[in-house]
VOBA-176578 format. One line per field, with one value per residue (C-alpha): z, y, x; residue in three letters. Coordinates in Angstrom, 1 decimal. Layout:
residues N
zz = [Z;...] $
yy = [Y;...] $
xx = [X;...] $
residuo = [ALA;...] $
***
This chain:
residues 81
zz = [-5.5;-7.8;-10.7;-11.6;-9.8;-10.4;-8.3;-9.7;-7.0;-3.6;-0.9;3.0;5.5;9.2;11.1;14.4;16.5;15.1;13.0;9.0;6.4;2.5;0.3;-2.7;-5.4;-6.1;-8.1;-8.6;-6.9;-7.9;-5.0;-5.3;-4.3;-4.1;-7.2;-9.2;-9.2;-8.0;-8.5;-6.0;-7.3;-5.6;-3.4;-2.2;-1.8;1.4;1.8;5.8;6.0;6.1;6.2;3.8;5.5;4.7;5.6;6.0;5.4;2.0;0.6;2.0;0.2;-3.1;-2.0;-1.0;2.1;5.0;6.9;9.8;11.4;13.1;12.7;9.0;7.0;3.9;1.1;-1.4;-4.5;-5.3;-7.5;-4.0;-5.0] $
yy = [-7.6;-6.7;-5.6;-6.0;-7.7;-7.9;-10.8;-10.6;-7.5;-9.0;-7.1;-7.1;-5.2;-4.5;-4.8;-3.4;-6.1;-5.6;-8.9;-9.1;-10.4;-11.2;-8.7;-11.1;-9.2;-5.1;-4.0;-1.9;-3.0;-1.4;-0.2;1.0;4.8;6.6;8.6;4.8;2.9;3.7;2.3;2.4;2.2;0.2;-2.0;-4.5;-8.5;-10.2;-13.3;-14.1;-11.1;-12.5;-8.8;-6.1;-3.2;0.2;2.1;6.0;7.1;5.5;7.4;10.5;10.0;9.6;12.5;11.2;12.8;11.0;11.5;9.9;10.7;8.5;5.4;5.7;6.4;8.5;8.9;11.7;11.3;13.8;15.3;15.7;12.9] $
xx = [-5.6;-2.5;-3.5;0.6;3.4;7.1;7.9;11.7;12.1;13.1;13.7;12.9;10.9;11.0;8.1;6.6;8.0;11.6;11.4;12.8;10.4;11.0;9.2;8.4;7.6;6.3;3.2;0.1;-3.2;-6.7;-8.7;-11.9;-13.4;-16.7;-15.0;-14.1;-11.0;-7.6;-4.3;-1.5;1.6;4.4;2.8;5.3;4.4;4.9;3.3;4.1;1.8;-2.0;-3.4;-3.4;-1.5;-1.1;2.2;0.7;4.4;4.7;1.2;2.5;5.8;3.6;1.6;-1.3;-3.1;-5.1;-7.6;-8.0;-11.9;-15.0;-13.0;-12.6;-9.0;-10.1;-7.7;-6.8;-4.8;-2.5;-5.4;-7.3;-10.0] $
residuo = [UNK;UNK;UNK;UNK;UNK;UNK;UNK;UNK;UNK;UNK;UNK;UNK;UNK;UNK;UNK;UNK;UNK;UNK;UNK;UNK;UNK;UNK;UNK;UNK;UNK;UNK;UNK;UNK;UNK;UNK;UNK;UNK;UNK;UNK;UNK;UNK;UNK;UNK;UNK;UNK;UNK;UNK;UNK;UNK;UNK;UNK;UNK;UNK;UNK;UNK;UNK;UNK;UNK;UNK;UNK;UNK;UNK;UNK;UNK;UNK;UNK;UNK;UNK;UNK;UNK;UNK;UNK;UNK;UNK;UNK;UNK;UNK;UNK;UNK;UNK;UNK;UNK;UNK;UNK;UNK;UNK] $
***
């Protein structure tokens, strides 16, 4: 899914159950929208994760708003699209 990846940035990340893992690498990944393709910026690499995950705290640091409603996460860019 990256469209980009640094995989010189290292890093690590806690997750819900209080356990350490190895961020691999940082890029952009395209995603695609009912208004065309997106890219999100920063998107950090960690391969002992098998799912994609999305951390609502980093979009709303890159002021993205969410929209949480019938089971569904909608996403606005900072341009509100």
């Amino acid at each position: 899914m990256f469209k980009t990846l640094d995989e010189s940035y290292k890093s690590r990340v806690k997750v819900g159950n209080g356990e350490f893992l190895e961020v691999k690498g940082r890029g952009s990944v395209n995603v695609q929208t009912s208004s065309g393709i997106k890219i999100v910026p920063d998107v950090l690499f960690i391969p002992e994760i098998n799912q994609n995950l999305l951390s609502v705290g980093q979009m709303m640091e890159k002021n993205y708003s969410l929209q949480f409603k019938d089971h569904k996460c909608t996403i606005f860019d900072p341009f509100g699209e």
